[in-house]
C-alpha positions as CSV (number, residue, x, y, z in Angstrom):
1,X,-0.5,12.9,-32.2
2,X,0.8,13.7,-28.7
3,X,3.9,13.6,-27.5
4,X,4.3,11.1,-24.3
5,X,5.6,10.2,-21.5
6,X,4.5,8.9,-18.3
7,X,5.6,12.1,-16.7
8,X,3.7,15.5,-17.1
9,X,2.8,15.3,-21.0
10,X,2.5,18.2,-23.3
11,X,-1.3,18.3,-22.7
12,X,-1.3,17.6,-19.4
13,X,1.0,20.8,-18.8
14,X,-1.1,23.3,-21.1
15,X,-4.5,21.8,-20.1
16,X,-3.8,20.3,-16.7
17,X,-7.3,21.6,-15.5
18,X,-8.6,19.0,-18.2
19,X,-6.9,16.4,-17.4
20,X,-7.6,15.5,-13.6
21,X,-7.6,12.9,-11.9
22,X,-10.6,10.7,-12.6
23,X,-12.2,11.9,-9.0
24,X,-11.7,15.4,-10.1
25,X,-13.1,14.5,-13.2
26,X,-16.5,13.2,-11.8
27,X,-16.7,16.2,-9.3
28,X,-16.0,18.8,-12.1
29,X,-19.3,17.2,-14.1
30,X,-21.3,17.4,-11.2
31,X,-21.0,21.0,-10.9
32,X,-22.3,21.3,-14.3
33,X,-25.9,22.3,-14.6
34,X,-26.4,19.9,-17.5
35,X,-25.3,16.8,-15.3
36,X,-25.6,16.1,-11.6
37,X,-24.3,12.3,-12.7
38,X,-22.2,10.2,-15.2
39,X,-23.4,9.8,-18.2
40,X,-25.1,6.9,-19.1
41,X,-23.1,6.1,-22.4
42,X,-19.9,6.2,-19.9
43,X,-21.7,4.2,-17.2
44,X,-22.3,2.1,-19.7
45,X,-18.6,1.2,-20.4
46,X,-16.9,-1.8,-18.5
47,X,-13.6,-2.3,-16.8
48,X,-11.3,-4.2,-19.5
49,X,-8.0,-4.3,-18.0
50,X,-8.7,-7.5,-17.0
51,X,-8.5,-9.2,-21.0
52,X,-4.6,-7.4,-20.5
53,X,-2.5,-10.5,-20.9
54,X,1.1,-9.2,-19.6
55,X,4.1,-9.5,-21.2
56,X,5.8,-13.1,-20.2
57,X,8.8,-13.7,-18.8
58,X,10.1,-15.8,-22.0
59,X,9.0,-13.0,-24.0
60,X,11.6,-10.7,-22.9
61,X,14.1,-13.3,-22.8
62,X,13.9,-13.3,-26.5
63,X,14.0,-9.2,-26.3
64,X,17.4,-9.9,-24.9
65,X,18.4,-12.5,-26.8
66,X,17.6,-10.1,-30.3
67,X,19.4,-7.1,-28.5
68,X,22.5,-9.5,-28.4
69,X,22.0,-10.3,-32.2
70,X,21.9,-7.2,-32.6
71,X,25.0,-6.1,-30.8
72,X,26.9,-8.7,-32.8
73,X,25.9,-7.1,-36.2
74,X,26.4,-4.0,-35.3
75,X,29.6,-5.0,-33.7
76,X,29.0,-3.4,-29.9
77,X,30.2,-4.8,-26.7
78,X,27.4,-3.6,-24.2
79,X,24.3,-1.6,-23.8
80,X,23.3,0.5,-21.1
81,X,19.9,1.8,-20.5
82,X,18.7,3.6,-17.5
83,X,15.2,4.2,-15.8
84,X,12.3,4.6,-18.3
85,X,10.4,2.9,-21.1
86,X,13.5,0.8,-22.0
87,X,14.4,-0.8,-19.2
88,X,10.9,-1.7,-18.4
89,X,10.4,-3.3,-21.8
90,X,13.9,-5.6,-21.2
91,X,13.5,-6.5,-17.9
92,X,10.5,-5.3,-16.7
93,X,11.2,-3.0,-13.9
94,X,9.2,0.1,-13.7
95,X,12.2,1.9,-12.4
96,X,12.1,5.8,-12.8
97,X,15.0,8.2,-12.8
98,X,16.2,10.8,-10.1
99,X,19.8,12.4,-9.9
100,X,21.2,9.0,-8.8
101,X,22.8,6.8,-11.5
102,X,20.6,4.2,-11.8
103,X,21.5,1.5,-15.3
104,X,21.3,-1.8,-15.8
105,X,23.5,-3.1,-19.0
106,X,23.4,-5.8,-20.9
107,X,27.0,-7.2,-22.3
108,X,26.9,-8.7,-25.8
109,X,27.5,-12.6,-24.3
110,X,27.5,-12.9,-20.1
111,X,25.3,-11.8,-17.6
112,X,24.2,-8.1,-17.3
113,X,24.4,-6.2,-13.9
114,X,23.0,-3.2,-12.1
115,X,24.3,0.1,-10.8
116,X,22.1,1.2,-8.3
117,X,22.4,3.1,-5.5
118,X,23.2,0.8,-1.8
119,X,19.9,1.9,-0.8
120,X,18.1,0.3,-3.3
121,X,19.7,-2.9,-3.4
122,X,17.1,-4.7,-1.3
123,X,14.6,-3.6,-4.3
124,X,16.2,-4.8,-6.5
125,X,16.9,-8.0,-5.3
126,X,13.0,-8.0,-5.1
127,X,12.4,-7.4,-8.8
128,X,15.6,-9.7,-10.0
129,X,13.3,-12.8,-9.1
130,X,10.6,-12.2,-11.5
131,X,12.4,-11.2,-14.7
132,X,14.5,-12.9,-17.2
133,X,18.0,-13.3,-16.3
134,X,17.5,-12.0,-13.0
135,X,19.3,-14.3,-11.2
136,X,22.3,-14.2,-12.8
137,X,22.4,-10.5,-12.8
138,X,25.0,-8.8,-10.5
139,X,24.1,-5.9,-8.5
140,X,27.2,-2.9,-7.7
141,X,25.3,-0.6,-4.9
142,X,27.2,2.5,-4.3
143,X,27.2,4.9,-1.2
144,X,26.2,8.4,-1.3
145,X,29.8,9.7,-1.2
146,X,31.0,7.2,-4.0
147,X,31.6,7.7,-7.4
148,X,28.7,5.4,-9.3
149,X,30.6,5.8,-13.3
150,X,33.5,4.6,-12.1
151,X,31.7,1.5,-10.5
152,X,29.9,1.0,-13.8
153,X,33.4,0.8,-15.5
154,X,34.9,-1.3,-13.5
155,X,31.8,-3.3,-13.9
156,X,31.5,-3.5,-17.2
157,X,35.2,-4.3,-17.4
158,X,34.6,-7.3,-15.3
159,X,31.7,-8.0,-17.8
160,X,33.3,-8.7,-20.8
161,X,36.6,-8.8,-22.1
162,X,35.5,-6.9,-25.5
163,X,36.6,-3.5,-26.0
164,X,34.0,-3.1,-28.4
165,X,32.0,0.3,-28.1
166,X,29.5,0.4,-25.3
167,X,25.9,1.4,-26.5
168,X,24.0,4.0,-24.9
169,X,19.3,4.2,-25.1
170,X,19.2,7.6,-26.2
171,X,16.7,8.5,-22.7
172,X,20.1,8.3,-20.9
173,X,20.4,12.0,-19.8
174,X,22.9,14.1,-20.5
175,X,24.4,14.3,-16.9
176,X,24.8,10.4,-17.0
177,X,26.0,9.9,-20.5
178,X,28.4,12.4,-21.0
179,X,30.1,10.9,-16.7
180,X,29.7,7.6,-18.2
181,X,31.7,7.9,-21.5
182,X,34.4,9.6,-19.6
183,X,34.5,7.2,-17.2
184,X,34.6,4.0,-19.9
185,X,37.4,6.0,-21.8
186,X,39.3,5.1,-23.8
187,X,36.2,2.9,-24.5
188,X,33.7,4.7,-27.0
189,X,30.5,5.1,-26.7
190,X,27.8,5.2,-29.5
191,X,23.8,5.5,-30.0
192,X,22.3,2.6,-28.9
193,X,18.7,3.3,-31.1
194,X,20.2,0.5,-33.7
195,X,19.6,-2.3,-30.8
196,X,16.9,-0.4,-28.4
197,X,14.9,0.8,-31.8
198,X,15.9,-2.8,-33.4
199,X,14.1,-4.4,-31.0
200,X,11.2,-1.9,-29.8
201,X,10.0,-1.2,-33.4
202,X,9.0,-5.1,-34.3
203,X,5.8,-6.1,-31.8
204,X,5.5,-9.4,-31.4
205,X,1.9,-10.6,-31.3
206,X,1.4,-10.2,-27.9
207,X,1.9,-6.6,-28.1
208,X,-0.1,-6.5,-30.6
209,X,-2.8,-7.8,-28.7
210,X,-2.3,-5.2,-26.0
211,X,-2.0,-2.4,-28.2
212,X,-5.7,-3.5,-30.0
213,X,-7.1,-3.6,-26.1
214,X,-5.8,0.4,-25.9
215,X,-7.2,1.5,-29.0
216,X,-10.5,-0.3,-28.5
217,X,-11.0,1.0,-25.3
218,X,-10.0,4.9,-26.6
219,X,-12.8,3.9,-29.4
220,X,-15.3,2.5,-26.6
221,X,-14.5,6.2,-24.6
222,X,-14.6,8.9,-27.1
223,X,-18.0,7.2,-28.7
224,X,-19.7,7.3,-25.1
225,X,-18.3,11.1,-24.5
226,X,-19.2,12.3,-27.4
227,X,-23.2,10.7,-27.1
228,X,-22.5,12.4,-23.4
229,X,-22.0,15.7,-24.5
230,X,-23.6,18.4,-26.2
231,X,-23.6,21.9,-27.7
232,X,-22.8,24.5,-24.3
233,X,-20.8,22.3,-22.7
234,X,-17.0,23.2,-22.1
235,X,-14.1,21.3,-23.6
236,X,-12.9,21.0,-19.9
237,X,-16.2,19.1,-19.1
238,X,-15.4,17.2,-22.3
239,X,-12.0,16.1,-21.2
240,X,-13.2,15.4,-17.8
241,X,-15.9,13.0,-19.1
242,X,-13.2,11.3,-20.7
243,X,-10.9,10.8,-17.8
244,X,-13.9,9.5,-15.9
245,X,-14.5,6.8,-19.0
246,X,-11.1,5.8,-19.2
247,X,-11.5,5.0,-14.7
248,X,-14.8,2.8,-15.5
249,X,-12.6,1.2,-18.9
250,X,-9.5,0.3,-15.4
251,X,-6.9,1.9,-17.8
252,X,-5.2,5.5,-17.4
253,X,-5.4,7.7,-19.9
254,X,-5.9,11.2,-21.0
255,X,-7.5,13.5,-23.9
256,X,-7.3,17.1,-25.8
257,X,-10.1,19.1,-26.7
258,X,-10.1,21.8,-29.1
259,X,-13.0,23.6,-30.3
260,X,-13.5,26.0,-33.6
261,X,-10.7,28.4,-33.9
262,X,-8.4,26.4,-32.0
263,X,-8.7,22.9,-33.4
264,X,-6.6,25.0,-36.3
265,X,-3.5,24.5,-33.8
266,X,-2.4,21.2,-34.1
267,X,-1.4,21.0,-30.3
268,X,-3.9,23.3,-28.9
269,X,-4.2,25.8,-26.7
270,X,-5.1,26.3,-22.7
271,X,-7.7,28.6,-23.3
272,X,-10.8,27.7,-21.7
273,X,-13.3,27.1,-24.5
274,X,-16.9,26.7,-24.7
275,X,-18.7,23.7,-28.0
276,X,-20.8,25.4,-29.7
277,X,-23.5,24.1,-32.7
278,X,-21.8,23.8,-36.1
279,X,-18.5,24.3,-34.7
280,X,-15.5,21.8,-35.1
281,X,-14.3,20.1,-32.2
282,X,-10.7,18.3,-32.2
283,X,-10.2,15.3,-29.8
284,X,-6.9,14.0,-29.4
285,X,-4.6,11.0,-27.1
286,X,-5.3,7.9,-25.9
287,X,-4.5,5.2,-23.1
288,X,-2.1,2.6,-21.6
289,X,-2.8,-1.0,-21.4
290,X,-0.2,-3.0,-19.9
291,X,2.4,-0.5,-20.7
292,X,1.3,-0.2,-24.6
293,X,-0.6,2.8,-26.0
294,X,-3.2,4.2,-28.5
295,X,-3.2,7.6,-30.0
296,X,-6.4,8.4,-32.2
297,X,-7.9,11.8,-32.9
298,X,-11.5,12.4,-34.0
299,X,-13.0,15.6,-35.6
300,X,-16.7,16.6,-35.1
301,X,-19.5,18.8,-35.5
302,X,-22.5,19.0,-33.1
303,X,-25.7,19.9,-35.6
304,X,-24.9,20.6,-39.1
305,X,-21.4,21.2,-40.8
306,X,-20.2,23.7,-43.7
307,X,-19.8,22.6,-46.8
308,X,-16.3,24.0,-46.0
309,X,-16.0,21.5,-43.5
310,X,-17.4,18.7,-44.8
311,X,-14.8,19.3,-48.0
312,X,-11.8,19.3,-45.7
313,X,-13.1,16.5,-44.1
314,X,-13.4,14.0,-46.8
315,X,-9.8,15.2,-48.3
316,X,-8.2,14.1,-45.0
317,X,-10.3,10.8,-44.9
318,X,-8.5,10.4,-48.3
319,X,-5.7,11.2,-47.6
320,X,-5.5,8.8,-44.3
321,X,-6.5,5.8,-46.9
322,X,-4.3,6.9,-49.0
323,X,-1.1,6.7,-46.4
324,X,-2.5,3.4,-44.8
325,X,-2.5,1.8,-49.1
326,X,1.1,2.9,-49.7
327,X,2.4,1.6,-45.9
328,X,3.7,-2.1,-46.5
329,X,7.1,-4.2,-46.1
330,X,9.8,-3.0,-48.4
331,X,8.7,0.7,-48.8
332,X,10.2,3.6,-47.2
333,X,8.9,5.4,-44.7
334,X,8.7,8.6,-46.4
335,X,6.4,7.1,-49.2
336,X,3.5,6.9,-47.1
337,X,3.8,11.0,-46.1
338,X,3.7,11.7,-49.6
339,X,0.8,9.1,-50.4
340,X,-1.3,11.6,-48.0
341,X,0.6,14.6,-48.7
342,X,0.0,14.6,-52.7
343,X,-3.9,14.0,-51.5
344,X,-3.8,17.0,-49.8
345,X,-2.0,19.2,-52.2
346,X,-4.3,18.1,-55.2
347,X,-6.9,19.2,-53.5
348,X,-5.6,22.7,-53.0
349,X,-4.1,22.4,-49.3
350,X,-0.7,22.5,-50.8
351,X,2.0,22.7,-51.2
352,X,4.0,20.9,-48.5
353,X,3.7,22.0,-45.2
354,X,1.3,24.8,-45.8
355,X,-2.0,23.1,-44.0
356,X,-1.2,20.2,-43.6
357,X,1.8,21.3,-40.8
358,X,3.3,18.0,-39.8
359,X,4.6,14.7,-40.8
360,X,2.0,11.8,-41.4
361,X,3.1,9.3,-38.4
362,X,5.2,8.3,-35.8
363,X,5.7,5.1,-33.9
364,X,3.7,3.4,-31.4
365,X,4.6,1.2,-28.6
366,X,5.4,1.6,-25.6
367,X,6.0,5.6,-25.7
368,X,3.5,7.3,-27.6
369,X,6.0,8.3,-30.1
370,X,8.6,6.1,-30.6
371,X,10.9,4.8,-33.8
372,X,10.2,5.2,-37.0
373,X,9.0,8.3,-38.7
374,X,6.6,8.4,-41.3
375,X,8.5,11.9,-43.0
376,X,10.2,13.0,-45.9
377,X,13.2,12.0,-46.1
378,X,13.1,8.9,-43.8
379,X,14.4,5.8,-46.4
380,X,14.1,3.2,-44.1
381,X,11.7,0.9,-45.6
382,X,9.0,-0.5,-42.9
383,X,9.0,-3.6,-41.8
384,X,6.1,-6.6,-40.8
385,X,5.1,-5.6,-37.3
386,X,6.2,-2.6,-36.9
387,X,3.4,0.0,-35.7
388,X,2.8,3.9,-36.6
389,X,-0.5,6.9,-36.5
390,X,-1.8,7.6,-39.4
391,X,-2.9,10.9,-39.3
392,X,-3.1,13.4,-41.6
393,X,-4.6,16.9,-41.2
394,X,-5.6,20.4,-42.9
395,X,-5.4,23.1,-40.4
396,X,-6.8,26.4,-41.8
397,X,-6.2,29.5,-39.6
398,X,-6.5,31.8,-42.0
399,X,-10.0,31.2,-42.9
400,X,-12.4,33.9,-41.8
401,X,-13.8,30.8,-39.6
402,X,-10.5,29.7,-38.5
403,X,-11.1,25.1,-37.8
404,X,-8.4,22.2,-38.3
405,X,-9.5,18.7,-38.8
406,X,-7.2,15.6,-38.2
407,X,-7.9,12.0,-38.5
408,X,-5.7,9.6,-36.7
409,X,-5.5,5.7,-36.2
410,X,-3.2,3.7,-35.4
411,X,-1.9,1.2,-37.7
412,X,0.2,-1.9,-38.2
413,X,2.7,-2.9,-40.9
414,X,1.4,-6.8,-41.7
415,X,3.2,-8.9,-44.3
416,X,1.2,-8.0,-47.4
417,X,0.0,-4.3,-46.1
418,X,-1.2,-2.7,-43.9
419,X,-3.9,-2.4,-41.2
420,X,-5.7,-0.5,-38.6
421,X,-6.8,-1.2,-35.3
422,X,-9.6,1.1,-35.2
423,X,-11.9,1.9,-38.4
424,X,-11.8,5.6,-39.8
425,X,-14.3,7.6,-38.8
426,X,-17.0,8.3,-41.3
427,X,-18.2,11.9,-41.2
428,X,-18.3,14.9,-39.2
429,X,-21.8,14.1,-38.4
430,X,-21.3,10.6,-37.3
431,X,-17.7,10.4,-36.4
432,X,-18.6,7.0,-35.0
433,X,-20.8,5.6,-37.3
């Protein structure tokens, strides 16, 4: 459920003490009187990044080739996109953004070009000879004291003889955008989520592939933590074990965990908090593999659980069933929220938004949340390959014993359904069978 981006996350900035880098990790555990060592279940895991099979260089040629279809139907003349997720998944270059314009655009026919500051033009001469295109792709560098929009418009003049609108990626900040379109005038300038979400949202099978890697190694890491841990233990030693599973695993990643009382909070809270027997314990986030991502949450008890809790337990694993049977090609997006939804409410969780606080999914891919949403409302129908959580939960704060419980997997629209790449878990006692 976490929002992402490879920059300080949500989590990261309200429990940044659990999150720590992997060293920090190990050295946190060993000050722990229950552990003077890793864990044998995390010792146990392996370093998988090497079954990561990278994007190819045709692949993305055929990214650029669809964003050009897409242009055409949508009757645009260029895109731009600037640092982030985007341009990496075009091109390839893990280029970041600071206050310099940096884009690279990509006109509907002819070869796209850079804007990039003169200092990094060396760079990206570098990168331009190991992605598609690249050597046909014109790089304007600009000086410190020269205007960089008005070299992009004079570029993208030069470009293309269309005075078609020019597409923005909807990560373009403010600052940029809003100097660009002036500078393009009297060119307009338009959303470019029909071409960058056109494109993103439909994984081909080798990011697929990745994304099964993430979410089996998230699996692989919150099984050994949770046979790690015990009853006493903080949920900052929790999270620390997992950074330290996700090192031995070669991947990054990170994790939430949220213990009785404040599992109820969907996104948590930085209070320090201590596991203790019979209480609920709410572990959330997941890893990147080659750029691609999981997200998966898992509820559990240490000992014994409530009646209470086993109740609300096996009405979300209904209710996650019951989104992942409605998801398939043709049917809108907000079908699958109420196929979970309506589970929820007949069991007395209702109505709406009363427990069960947020929507159903959101897309996978790259960023953590991407396009589509799986919300009321949303009539786009889903489509083969795209990718979403499924993850429904009852959050009950008002209960004299205040716990929430979530299930989430990721899942992935195939042609006659609809699929998961992890199993659900199967109780609060064995959350991992």
């Amino acid at each position: 459920m976490s929002y992402n981006h490879e920059m300080l996350t949500r989590r990261r900035l309200l429990l940044s003490a659990s999150a720590a880098a992997p060293a920090l990790a190990l050295r946190a555990v060993a000050q722990t009187p229950e552990a003077d060592a890793i864990p044998a279940p995390v010792m146990a895991l392996k370093n998988r990044s090497h079954e990561a099979v990278p994007i190819s260089p045709e692949e993305r040629q055929r990214r650029l080739e669809r964003a050009r279809t897409l242009m055409g139907e949508h009757k645009i003349g260029a895109l731009t996109i600037t640092g982030g997720t985007s341009l990496q998944y075009f091109v390839g270059i893990p280029a970041g953004q600071s206050e310099r314009l940096f884009a690279w655009t990509l006109p509907a026919s002819g070869a796209p070009f850079i804007v990039c500051p003169s200092f990094e033009e060396s760079r990206m001469t570098e990168a331009l000879g190991t992605i598609p295109g690249g050597s046909s792709t014109k790089i304007y560098n600009w000086q410190e004291d020269e205007d960089p929009y008005a070299l992009l418009a004079k570029a993208l003049k030069s470009a293309t003889t269309s005075s078609l609108p020019l597409a923005m990626d909807e990560r373009v900040q403010f600052v940029f955008a809003d100097r660009i379109a002036k500078a393009v005038a009297p060119r307009e300038v338009v959303s470019g989520i029909p071409i960058v979400a056109g494109c993103r949202s439909i994984k081909s099978s080798a990011e697929l592939a990745l994304m099964q890697l993430a979410n089996d190694i998230t699996l692989s890491v919150y099984k050994a933590v949770y046979e790690s841990c015990s009853p006493g233990m903080t949920n900052h030693q929790f999270t620390g074990l997992i950074d330290a599973a996700y090192a031995r695993c070669g991947v990054r990643g990170e994790a939430s965990c949220q213990v009785a009382a404040f599992s109820a909070q969907p996104h948590g809270s930085p209070t320090p908090q201590v596991i203790r027997e019979g209480q609920m314990v709410l572990i959330d986030d997941g890893c990147f593999v080659q750029g691609y991502q999981s997200d998966m949450s898992r509820s559990f008890v240490y000992g014994k659980p409530t009646d209470r809790q086993k109740t609300v337990f096996d009405v979300v694993h209904k209710a996650q069933a019951a989104a992942l049977a409605a998801a398939r090609p043709g049917v809108e997006m907000q079908v699958v929220d109420a196929a979970a939804r309506k589970v929820i409410t007949d069991a007395g969780f209702g109505p709406d938004y009363k427990h069960f606080t947020h929507r159903v999914g959101h897309g996978i891919g790259m960023d953590m949340h991407e396009w589509y949403y799986l919300v009321r409302g949303n009539t786009q129908k889903l489509q083969a390959n795209m990718c979403f959580s499924d993850e429904p939960g009852i959050y009950l704060a008002d209960d004299p014993e205040p716990f929430g419980i979530r299930l989430e997997d990721d899942m992935h629209i195939t042609a006659d359904g609809a699929k998961l790449f992890t199993p659900q878990s199967p109780s609060l006692e064995h959350p991992f069978g």
